[in-house]
N, C-alpha and C positions, 0 to 999 in steps of 0.2 A: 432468452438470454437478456442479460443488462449489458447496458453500453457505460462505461466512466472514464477519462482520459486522465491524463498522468498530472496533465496543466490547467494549470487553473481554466474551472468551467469555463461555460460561455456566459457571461452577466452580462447586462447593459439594463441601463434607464430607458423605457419606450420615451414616446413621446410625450406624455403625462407626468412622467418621474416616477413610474413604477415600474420596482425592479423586475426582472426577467432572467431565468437560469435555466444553467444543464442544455440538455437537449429542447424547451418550450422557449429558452432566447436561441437557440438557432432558429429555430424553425420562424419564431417573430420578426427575425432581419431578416432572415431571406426571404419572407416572404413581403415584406416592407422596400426588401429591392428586387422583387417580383421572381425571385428565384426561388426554388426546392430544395430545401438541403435532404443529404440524405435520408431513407426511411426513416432511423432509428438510431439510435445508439446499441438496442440489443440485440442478440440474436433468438437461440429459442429458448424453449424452456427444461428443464432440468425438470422441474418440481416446485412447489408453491411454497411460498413465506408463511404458514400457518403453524404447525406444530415444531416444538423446537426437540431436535436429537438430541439428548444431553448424552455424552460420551461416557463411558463406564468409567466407573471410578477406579476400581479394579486393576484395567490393563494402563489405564492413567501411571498408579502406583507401582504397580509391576516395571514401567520403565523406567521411573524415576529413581526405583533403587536398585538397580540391575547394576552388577559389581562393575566397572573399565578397568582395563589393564593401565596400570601405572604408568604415565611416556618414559619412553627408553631413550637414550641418547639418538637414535635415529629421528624420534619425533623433536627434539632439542636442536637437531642440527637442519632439520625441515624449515623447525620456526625462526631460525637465524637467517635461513633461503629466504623465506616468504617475505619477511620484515624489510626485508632490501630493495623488494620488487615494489612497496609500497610509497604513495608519497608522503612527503618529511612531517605534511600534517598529519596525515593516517595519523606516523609512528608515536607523535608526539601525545596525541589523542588519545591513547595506549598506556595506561601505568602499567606499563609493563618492568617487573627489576630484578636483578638477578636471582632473588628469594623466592619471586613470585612465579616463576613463568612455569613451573608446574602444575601448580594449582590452574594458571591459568590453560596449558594444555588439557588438564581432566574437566575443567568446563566445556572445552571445544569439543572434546571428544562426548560429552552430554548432547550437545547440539548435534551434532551430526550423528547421532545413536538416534534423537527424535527424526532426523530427517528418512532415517529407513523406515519410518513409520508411515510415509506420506505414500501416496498413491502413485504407482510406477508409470502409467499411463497419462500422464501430463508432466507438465515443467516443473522443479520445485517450487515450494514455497518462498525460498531461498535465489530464488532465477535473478541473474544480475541483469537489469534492465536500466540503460538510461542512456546520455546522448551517443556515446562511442557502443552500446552492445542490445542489441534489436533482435525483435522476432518476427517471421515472414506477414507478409498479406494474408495469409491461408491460416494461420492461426488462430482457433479460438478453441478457449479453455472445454474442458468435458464436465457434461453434464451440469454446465449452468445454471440454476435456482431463480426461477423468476421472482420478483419481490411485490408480494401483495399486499394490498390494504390490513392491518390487524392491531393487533392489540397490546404488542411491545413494543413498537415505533413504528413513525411517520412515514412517509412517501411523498416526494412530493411530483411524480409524473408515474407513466403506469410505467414503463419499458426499460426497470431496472431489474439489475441480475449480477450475480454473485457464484463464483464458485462455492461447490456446498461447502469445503473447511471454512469458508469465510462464514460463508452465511451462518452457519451454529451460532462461528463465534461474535456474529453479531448480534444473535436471536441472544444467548449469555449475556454480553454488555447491557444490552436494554433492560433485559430484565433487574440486571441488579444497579441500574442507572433508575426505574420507575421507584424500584424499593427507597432511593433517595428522594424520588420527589421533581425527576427530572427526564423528560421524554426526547428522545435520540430524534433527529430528522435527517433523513437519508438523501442527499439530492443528486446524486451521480455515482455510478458504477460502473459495470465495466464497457466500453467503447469499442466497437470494430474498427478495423485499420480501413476501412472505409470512409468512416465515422469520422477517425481521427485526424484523415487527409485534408475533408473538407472544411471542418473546427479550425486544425492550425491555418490552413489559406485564409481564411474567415478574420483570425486576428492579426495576421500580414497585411492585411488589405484596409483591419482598422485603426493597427496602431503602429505598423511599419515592420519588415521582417529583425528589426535587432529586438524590439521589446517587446515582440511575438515569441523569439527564442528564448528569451525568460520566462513565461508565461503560458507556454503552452506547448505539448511533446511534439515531436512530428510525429508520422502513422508510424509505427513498429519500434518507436521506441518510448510509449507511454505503458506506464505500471496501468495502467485504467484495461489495457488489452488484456493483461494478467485474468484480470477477476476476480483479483485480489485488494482490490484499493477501493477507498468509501472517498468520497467528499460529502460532510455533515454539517447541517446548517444553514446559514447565510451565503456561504464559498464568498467570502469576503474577511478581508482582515482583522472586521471588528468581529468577527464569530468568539475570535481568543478569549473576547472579555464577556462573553454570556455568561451564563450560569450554565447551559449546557456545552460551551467550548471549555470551561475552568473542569469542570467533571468528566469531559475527553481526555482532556490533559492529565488531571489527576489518575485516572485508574484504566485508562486506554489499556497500557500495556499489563496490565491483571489480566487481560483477556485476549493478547497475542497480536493488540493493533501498535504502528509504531508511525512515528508523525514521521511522512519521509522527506521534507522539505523544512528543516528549522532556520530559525533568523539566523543570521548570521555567517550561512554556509552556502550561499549561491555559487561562489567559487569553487565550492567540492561538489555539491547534488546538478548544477545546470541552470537552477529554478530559484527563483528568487521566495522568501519563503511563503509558504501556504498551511495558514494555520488549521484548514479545515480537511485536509489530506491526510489519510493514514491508513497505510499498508497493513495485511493480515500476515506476519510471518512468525507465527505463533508465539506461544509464553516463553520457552527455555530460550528462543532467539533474543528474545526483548530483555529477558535479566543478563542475557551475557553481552548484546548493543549497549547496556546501561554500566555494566561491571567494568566492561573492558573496553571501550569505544566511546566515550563521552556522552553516549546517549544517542549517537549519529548516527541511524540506519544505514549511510550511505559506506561509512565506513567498514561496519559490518560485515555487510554482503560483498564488497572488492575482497575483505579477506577472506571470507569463506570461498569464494570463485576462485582467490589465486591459490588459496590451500589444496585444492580440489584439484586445481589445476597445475600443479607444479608439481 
């Protein structure tokens, strides 16, 4: 298994000035203040990062054009419920208008048409995850994909891992990220609530528990326990202005990843932003986060939960 937390990695400057991440800066403070942090960040292994499954094109196409029933005024008076459970920025966030909100019904009803497609025996894709909604200690995703050395992107410690929907769709991005000119570097994935216990303590203890709460999930509520979330690059702010953050940015969501901490939304996600975070919650998620949602995961996923759930 791979280990990745929700909050910003662990970084620091050693003593030199040389940076230190992921899981190899925990392991260099604690061992600098003669402690052990935990094993790992990952657990076991699923399967290896070498060959990539390219998904059928076929059953792709087969669901993309599969007819939906028209919303009925039940679905009409659903989405009038739901809207009100939401907050005032969700709604606003919404071009939602009287013309439109069928169309935008038969998109929703797209999304959650892909979501019967996901594997029953784990949490969705779609799992609302973050400070008010948590998943236990015992949690860890099935059949994890361990991430090896190769030859569509980087690594930069051995004991990452990825659920396999993630993993394809990472093994995909690279490849068509190399065709530009441009090599992905992987530095954290998914994180045991173990893992994540000792990481958030770690930044309470270096930068006080208020600016530890921006910066880092506590255990059970970071997307990094999913197995669904990459931190790529530097896991620093200037990542944004690389050439390989400008080509994250740009064509992420082609391939079902979604930045789940944008500037300017600390107030909505918990997190202040992290331009090197971003969530697998596949393609038809990400064009209708973009369509109908400002482009804000976070909003997203509250509405698909409360749809679901109401």
């Amino acid at each position: 298994m791979m280990v990745c937390s929700c909050s910003r990695p662990l970084q620091r400057t050693d003593a030199l000035g040389a940076v230190v991440t992921g899981g190899d800066a925990g392991q260099a403070v604690a061992e600098r203040a003669g402690q052990s942090a935990p094993a790992s960040e990952s657990v076991t292994s699923g399967g290896q990062a070498s060959a990539v499954a390219m998904a059928p094109a076929a059953a792709i196409l087969a669901r993309a054009e599969k007819t939906l029933p028209y919303p009925d005024r039940a679905d009409f008076d659903r989405l009038d419920a739901v809207l009100k459970l939401l907050s005032e920025r969700a709604r606003e966030a919404m071009p939602l208008t009287t013309s439109n909100r069928a169309e935008f019904l038969t998109d929703l009803q797209q999304v959650l048409e892909e979501e019967k497609s996901f594997r029953t025996d784990d949490l969705s894709l779609y799992y609302l995850i973050d400070k008010k909604h948590n998943v236990g200690v015992d949690y860890v995703p099935k059949d994890l994909v361990h991430l090896e050395k190769n030859e569509l992107f980087d690594i930069n410690k051995n004991n990452l891992s990825l659920r396999p929907e993630a993993y394809k769709a990472l093994c995909h991005m690279a490849q068509a990220s190399l065709k530009d000119g441009v090599r992905l570097l992987v530095s954290s994935t998914y994180r045991s609530y173990e893992y994540q216990t000792w990481l958030f303590q770690h930044w309470v203890d270096v930068d006080g528990l208020e600016e530890a709460e921006r910066e880092s999930a506590r255990a059970g509520t970071s997307q990094h326990q999913l197995g669904v979330a990459v931190d790529f690059g530097s896991v620093s702010d200037d990542f944004a202005d690389t050439v390989m953050g400008q080509w994250v940015y740009a064509h992420s969501e082609d391939f079902g990843w979604s930045l789940s901490f944008p500037q300017g939304y600390e107030d909505v996600t918990g997190f202040r932003w992290e331009s090197w975070h971003f969530r697998y919650i596949g393609r038809p998620a990400c064009d209708f986060q973009r369509k109908w949602f400002s482009d804000v995961q976070q909003f997203m996923i509250e509405f698909l939960d409360t749809w679901k759930n109401s």
